[in-house]
C-alpha positions as CSV (number, residue, x, y, z in Angstrom):
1,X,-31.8,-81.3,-35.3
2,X,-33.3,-78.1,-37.1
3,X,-34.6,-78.2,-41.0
4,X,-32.5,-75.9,-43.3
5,X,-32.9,-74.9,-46.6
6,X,-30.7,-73.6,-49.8
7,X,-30.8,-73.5,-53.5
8,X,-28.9,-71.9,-56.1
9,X,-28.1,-68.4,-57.1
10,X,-31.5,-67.8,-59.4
11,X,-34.3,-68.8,-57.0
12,X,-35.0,-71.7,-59.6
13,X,-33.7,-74.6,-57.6
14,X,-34.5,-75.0,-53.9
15,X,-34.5,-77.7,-51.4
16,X,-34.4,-78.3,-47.8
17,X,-32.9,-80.6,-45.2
18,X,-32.3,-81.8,-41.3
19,X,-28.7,-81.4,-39.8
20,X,-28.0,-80.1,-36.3
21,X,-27.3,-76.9,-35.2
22,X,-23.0,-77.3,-35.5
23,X,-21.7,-79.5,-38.2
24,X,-18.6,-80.7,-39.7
25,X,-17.7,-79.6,-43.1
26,X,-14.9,-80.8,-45.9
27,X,-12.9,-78.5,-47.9
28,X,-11.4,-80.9,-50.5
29,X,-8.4,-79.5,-53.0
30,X,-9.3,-81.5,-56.2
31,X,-9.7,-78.6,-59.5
32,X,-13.6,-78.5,-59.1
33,X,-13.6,-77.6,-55.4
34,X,-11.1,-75.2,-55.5
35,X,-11.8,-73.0,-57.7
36,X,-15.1,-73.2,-56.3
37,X,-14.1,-72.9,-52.9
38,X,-16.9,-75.4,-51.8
39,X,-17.8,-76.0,-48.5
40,X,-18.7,-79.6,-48.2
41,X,-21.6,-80.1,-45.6
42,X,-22.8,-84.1,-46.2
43,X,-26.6,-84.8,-45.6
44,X,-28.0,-88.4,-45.8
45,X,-29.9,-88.7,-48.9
46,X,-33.6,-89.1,-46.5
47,X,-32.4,-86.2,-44.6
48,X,-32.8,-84.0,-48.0
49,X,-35.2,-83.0,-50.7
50,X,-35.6,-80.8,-53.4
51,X,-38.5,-78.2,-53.1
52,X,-38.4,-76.6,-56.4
53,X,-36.6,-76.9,-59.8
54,X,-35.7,-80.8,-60.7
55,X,-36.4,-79.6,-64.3
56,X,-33.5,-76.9,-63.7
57,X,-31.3,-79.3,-62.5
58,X,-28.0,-80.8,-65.5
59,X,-25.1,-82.9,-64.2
60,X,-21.2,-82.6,-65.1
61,X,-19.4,-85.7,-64.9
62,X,-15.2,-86.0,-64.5
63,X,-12.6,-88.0,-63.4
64,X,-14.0,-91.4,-62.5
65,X,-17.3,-90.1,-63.0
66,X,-18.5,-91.2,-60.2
67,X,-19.4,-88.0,-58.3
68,X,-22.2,-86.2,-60.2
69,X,-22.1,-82.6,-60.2
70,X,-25.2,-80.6,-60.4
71,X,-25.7,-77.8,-61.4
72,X,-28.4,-74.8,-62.1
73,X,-29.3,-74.7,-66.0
74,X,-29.9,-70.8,-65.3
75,X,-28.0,-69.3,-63.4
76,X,-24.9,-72.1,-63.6
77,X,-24.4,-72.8,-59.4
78,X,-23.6,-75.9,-57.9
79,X,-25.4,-75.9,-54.4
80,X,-25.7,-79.9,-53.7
81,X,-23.8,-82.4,-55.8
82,X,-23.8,-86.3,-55.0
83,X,-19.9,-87.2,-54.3
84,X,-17.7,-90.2,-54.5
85,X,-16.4,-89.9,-51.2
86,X,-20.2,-90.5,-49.8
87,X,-22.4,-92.7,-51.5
88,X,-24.9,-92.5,-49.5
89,X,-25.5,-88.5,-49.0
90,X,-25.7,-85.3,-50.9
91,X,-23.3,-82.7,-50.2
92,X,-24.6,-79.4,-49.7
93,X,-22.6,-76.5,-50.3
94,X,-22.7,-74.7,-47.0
95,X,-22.6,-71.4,-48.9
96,X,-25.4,-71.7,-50.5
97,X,-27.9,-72.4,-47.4
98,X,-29.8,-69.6,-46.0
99,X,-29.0,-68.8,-42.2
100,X,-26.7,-71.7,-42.1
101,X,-25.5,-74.1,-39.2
102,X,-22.2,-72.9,-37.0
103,X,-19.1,-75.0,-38.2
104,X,-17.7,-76.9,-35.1
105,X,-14.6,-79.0,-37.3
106,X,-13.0,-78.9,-40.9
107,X,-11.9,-81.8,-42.6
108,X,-9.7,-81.3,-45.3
109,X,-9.8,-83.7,-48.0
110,X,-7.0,-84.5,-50.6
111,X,-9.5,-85.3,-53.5
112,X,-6.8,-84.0,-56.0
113,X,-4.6,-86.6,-55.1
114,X,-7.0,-89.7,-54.3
């Protein structure tokens, strides 16, 4: 296990979190992700915490409104969101962690259809 961290684009929100060195990550095709092109890389809620910027943090609700989408109040950049498809994690965009874990699988997800 190594400790990672991320944020968004601004510098305002940043957070860190334990995963090993090669993960799994999701590439899902509902209208969110897409257009996005967000790489889904799940972290137990324990295994993360945010560093810097709660206050900068707004959620976007859709759908079932279930997942909550999060979002940078500044600069606009979704870099964790908490999904419907895991209850119990965070997802982390993978493009938005600094020197970020290899990718050993890809799961793609039919969230558009689901």
């Amino acid at each position: 296990m190594k400790e990672y961290f991320g944020g968004c684009h601004c510098g305002e929100i940043k957070y860190k979190f334990v995963a090993s060195k090669s993960v799994e990550i999701w590439k899902c095709n509902c209208s969110i992700c897409t257009i996005q092109d967000y790489e889904h890389l799940f972290i137990r809620h324990n295994d993360f915490k945010v560093i810097k910027g709660t206050k900068f943090i707004t959620k976007y609700c859709f759908g079932t409104k279930t997942a909550e989408h999060l979002f940078c109040k500044n600069c606009g950049i979704k870099s964790f969101y908490q999904p419907r498809s895991h209850l119990d994690s965070y997802s982390v965009n993978l493009r938005c962690v600094e020197e970020p874990p290899e990718i050993k699988n890809v799961v793609y997800f039919d969230g558009k259809n689901k």
